[in-house]
Structure formats: C-alpha cells, structure tokens
N, C-alpha and C positions, 0 to 999 in steps of 0.2 A: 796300401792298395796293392791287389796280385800283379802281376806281371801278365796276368792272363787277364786281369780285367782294363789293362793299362791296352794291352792289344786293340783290344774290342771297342774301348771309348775311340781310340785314332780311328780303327776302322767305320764306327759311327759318323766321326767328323769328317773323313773324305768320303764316302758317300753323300754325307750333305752338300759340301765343298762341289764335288761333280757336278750335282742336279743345278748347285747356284752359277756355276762356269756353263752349265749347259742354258740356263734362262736371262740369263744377263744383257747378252747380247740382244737378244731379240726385244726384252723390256727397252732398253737403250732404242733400238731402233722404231719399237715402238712412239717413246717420247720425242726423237727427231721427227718422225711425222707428223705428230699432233701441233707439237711447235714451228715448223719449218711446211707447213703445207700452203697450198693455194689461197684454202679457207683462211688458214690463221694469217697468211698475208695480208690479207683485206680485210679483216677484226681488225689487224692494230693499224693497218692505212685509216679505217675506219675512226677510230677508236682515237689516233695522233691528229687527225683534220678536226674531230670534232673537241679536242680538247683546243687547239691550236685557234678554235673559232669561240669558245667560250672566251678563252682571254683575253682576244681581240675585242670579244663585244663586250668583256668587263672593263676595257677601259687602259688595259696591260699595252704599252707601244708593239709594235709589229715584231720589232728585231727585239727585243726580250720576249716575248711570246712564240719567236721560233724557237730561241735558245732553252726557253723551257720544255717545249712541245719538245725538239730532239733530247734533253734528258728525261723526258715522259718513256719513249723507247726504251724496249729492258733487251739485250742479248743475253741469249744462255752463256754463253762464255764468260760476260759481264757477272754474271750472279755465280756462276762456281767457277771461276777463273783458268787459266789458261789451262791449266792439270786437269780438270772437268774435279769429278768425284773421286776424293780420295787419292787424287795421285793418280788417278786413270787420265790418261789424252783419248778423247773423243773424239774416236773416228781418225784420230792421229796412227796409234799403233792397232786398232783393233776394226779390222773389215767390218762393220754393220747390214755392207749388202751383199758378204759372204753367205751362198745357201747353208741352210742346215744340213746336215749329212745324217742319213735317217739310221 
C-alpha cells in the first residue's frame, strides 16, 4: 500500500469518525427521551400494575407477586451497565442537553 493511499484511507476514516462524534450525541439523547419521558412513565406503571394484577388473580401470594412485578421493571442502566455503551457513562461525562453548535 502507497503512503499516499495510506493518507487518504485515515483521511476517509476521520471524516467518518467526525459526522459519528457529531450524531451520537443527539441519537443518545434522542433514546433518553423515548425511554425516560412522561409517556413511557406511564407504559410501564401501566404495564407493572397490570402484570402485578395478573399474578395476583393467578393465584401467586401478594408479597411474591410484588417481588416479581419489581423484577418485571427493566432500567437502561440495568441492561448496559453502569459504563452504558461501550465504555461510554451516559450522561455521566457527556452533556446530552448541550446545544449543538451550528
């Protein structure tokens, strides 16, 4: 491989590199919305009362049917652990409700 085409591929890959540092964030902030909003509060209130009353009316005691109903709940944190993605902290080192800079 030239040295001249060795340049060109890096320069390909940080231009990509850029546009993914420049969308990241805001996909990110996009999916703490969608998961952490008003609606999706009330889905899974929804969603945990009505599983928490299936059990009860299957026949499951109360106090095991809560213990199930709270492991029903899922936290994003729970599902990619405290690093989030890859080794990124969510919302830890990276402002999400930092504007864009045009």
């Amino acid at each position: 491989m030239t040295e001249e085409r060795k340049k060109g591929e890096v320069e390909e890959l940080r231009e990509v590199l850029d546009v993914v540092s420049e969308r990241i964030p805001g996909l990110l902030r996009g999916l703490r919305d969608v998961l952490y909003s008003k609606d999706a509060a009330a889905n899974m209130a929804d969603a945990v009362a009505t599983f928490y009353k299936k059990l009860v009316e299957a026949g499951i005691p109360k106090e095991d049917a809560l213990d199930m109903a709270r492991g029903y709940m899922i936290n994003l944190r729970d599902i990619l652990g405290r690093k989030g993605l890859g080794g990124i902290n969510l919302g830890d080192d990276l402002d999400l409700d930092k504007k864009e800079e045009d």
